[in-house]
Structure formats: C-alpha cells, structure tokens
C-alpha positions, 0 to 999 in steps of 0.5 A: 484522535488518530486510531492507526489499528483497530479490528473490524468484523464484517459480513457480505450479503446472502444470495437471494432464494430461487422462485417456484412458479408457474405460467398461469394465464388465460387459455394458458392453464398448464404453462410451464415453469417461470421462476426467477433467481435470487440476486447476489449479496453484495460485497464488502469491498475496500476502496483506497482514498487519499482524502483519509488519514487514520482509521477513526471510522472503524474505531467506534464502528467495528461491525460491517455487513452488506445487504443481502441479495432479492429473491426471486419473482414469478414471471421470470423476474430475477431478484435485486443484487444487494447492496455493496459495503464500500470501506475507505481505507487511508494509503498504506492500510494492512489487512489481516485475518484476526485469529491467523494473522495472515496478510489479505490485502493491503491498500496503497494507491488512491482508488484501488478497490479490493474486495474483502468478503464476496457476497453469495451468489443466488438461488436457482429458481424452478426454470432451470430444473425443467427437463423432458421428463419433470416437465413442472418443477417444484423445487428452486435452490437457496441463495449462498451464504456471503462471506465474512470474517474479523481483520484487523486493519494496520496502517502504515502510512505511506510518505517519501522520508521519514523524520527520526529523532529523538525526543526534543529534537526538533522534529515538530519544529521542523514540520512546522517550518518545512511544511503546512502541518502544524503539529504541537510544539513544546519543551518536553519530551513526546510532545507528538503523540502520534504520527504527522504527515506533512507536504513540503510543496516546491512552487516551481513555475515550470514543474509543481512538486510536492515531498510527503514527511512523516514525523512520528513520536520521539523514539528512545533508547528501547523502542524496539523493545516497546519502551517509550512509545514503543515500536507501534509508531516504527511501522510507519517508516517502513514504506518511506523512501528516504530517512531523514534522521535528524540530531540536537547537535547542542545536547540541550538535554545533556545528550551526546549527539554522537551517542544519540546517532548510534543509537536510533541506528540500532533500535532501527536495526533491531526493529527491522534490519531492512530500513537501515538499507534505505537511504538516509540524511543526517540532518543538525539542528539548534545550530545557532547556539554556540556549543553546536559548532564544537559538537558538530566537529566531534559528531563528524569525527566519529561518524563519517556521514555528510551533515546538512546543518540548520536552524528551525529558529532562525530558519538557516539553512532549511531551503537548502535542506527542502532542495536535498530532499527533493534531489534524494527523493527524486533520484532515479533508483540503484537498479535503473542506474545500472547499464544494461549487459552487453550479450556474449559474443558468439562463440567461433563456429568450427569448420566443419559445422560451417561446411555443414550448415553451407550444404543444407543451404546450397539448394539442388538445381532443378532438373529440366522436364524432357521435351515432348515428341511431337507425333 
C-alpha cells in the first residue's frame, strides 16, 4: 500500500515541575534551600531518511506525543529531560499546519532533522528564589507546557526526471527494462496506481552513478481538473530535474501521437506553469510496429522537438536513451554556464581631480631641528 498524504496530530513533552526543598542534615537544622529543576519535555522532531519511501507509518498511527520531562529532586537533583519523538519522513515530505495550510518545514535530504513541536522547558525549583531577604523559599515554578499541533504530511517525491505519459504508454515497461523496479504490466489503462521510483544504475568501472525515475499513474485529457487519477500524482514531478515524456508512436489505442503530445503540455501548464520550464525529452516507444515509422514522420512535422526512438519489446535503442539521460541530468545548469561579467573600465579621471589627488600625495619635507649653541 503506498500512502503519499495523510494528517498526523502530535504533542512535545511537558517540562518537569521545580522542587521545594530543603538542606536537613545533621547539625545542619536550618540548611538552606536545594530544590532541584524540572527536566525538558522532549521534542518532537523529523528526521530525513532515505530508506522510506511513502508514509505508511502515519497512515494507521496519526497521533505522536514525547515523553514529558522529570521533576525535580531534593538535594539539588535536577529532573530527567524526556524522551524525543523521532519521525522519519521519506525525501521530499511537506509539512503544513492543518487548519492554515501554511508550509513548516519541508524534509529533502538524508539525515536532516527538524524539530517540529519543541517540548517545554522545566520549573524552576525553590533554589533560585533565595535572596537576602526570603532566606527559605517555599514556592518553585511548574514545568511549561510542550508544543503541539495536527499537519499534514505531503510527499512529493523527489527523483531526477520524471515519466509522463499517457495510459498504455509504456511507461511501467520501460521502468521495468531501464531500472530494477518492477512495476505491474498489463494491457489496460492505469495499470500504475501510484508512483514508482526507480534507479537506473550506470556500472562504469572508473565512476559508479545512478539516475532516480519516477513514474507516476497514466494522466489524461483533465488531469489538471482532478479527472482520472487526477492531480494527486502531478505533485511528484514538481522536484524532478528533467521530464521525460514519453509517446505511443503507433497509436495502439487509436490515439494520435501528436494530439497526446499537446495535450500532456497543456495539462502540465494548467497544473503548474513552472514545470513546463524544466527540460525535457520526447521519448518513441512501440517503434518496432510497422505504422510507427509513418506516425513518427507526421509527429516531428508537427512538433519541432528531437526524438529518441526505442523499443521496450525488443529493447532498441534504451542503452542509448539511459546515456541521454544521464548526459541531460548530469549537465552543468544555464546559470553556471554563464560567463562571468567583466567589471566597467573606470572612467578617465579629470585633470584637475588628478593634480588634486597628486598634491595630498606629495608629502612635506621635514624640516631640519636648528643646532645647539654649545656654552
């Protein structure tokens, strides 16, 4: 089961109550005051982990709550501070506040750690309340309350390109002839229910590298209006690097390549115009049927964008594709490309800021101390 959004409720520990105490020891009747604090409530704190894919966890355990701290001891022991609340979130989990929808932190890299909710600090006990004049305290502060509150968790996941396409596509084909996932196939639409994310790995002997694919559920004509699977799945393109849209070029389906192509462009503009500005690859699959050729021809007339062409029957051309990837993901980006400003010459200094400037540098000549008279 793959859980992508759900809504958790969570509570940092209370601080621990300050002591009211005493010194009481033999010959020691009137000892002064040794209360000791009340221990911080632990916290409730988020920890990136890339061993975790989807949020499962939270789905049949919404409610979270830390230990609260110790209070405090005589003889001027402090109390215990409780025990944190550790939640891993897979990369690319958005955090926001349920009832305002406001962003509170969003988790994207292996081992990060954010606190959440901050648990309350402890009570003072009565030793900080001596003075000159109260001399035996009898009062010691309660521990604060902790933080807490219901978000819902948002994952977007992260991968370097995402697969577009429409239903029967190919998309899980290629997943599973490209990578190590192996989603289910069949010949139907939404065979994919939820997103997949594979690793193409390149086994170069002298760099190992490896690309992250995510493949999410066929979209449709609508999608940006919830139809079909709707926009749910859209949000976890947002953080991929490079868009790999990939077209039945034979129409198996009696689609038009070419009207499938326009519209995935416009149900991505309509969902969020900025992903239409990432870069992208138009990928031709089913090319080993024989009306794929003539499909291919009108496609290109029509849309001046290069093609890669492949098979995921026989597996043509896929090597080939996996190095375009990895050359297009692996690009340096348009800014660091850029060369660097040269700095405007100076202007020409005037003659007379240049006599100016001369004379505070010309320094006096030192006058010479007169010679003493001898007697």
């Amino acid at each position: 089961m793959f859980v992508d959004e759900c809504v958790i409720k969570v509570q940092a520990g209370d601080g621990g109550r300050g002591c009211v105490s005493f010194r009481r020891e033999k010959y020691e009747p009137w000892g002064g005051p040794n209360g000791g604090d009340g221990g911080k409530g632990g916290d409730v704190i988020l920890l990136g982990d890339d061993d975790t894919n989807n949020l499962i966890d939270y789905k049949f355990k919404p409610h979270w709550k830390a230990e609260r701290g110790e209070h405090g001891l005589g003889k001027d022991c402090h109390g215990r501070e409780g025990k944190a609340v550790i939640l891993r979130m897979p990369l690319g989990t958005v955090v926001a506040d349920d009832e305002t929808g406001r962003v509170v932190a969003e988790v994207v890299e292996d081992g990060q750690r954010v606190v959440l909710c901050k648990g309350g600090n402890g009570g003072w006990g009565n030793t900080h309340f001596k003075s000159s004049t109260n001399r035996a305290p009898r009062n010691a502060n309660p521990g604060h309350p902790g933080e807490g509150g219901t978000f819902r968790l948002v994952l977007k996941s992260i991968a370097d390109v995402g697969l577009v396409g429409f239903p029967n596509a190919g998309k899980s084909s290629l997943m599973n002839a490209i990578t190590k996932a192996r989603p289910k196939t069949a010949a139907y639409p939404f065979t994919t229910l939820h997103p997949q994310i594979g690793v193409i790995e390149y086994p170069d002997p002298t760099r190992f590298d490896r690309i992250l694919l995510a493949d999410v559920p066929g979209l449709i004509e609508g999608a940006s209006e919830n139809r079909g699977l709707g926009h749910r799945f859209l949000r976890h393109i947002e953080r991929c690097r490079l868009l790999m849209f990939l077209i039945d070029m034979a129409g198996v389906d009696g689609r038009d390549p070419r009207e499938d192509y326009r519209v995935l462009l416009k149900e991505l503009k309509l969902y969020d115009p900025a992903l239409l500005k990432k870069p992208r690859l138009v990928v031709a699959n089913k090319m080993d049927l024989p009306e794929a050729r003539a499909q291919l021809a009108k496609f290109k007339g029509r849309h001046k964008v290069d093609v890669l062409t492949i098979s995921c029957l026989d597996g043509k051309g896929l090597e080939l594709l996996k190095e375009g990837l990895r050359q297009r993901v692996r690009a340096p980006s348009v800014e660091a490309t850029h060369e660097p400003v040269a700095r405007a010459k100076s202007k020409p200094k005037t003659k007379a800021k240049a006599v100016a400037k001369l004379k505070l540098t010309l320094k006096p000549k030192a006058r010479k101390a007169p010679k003493k008279k001898r007697v």
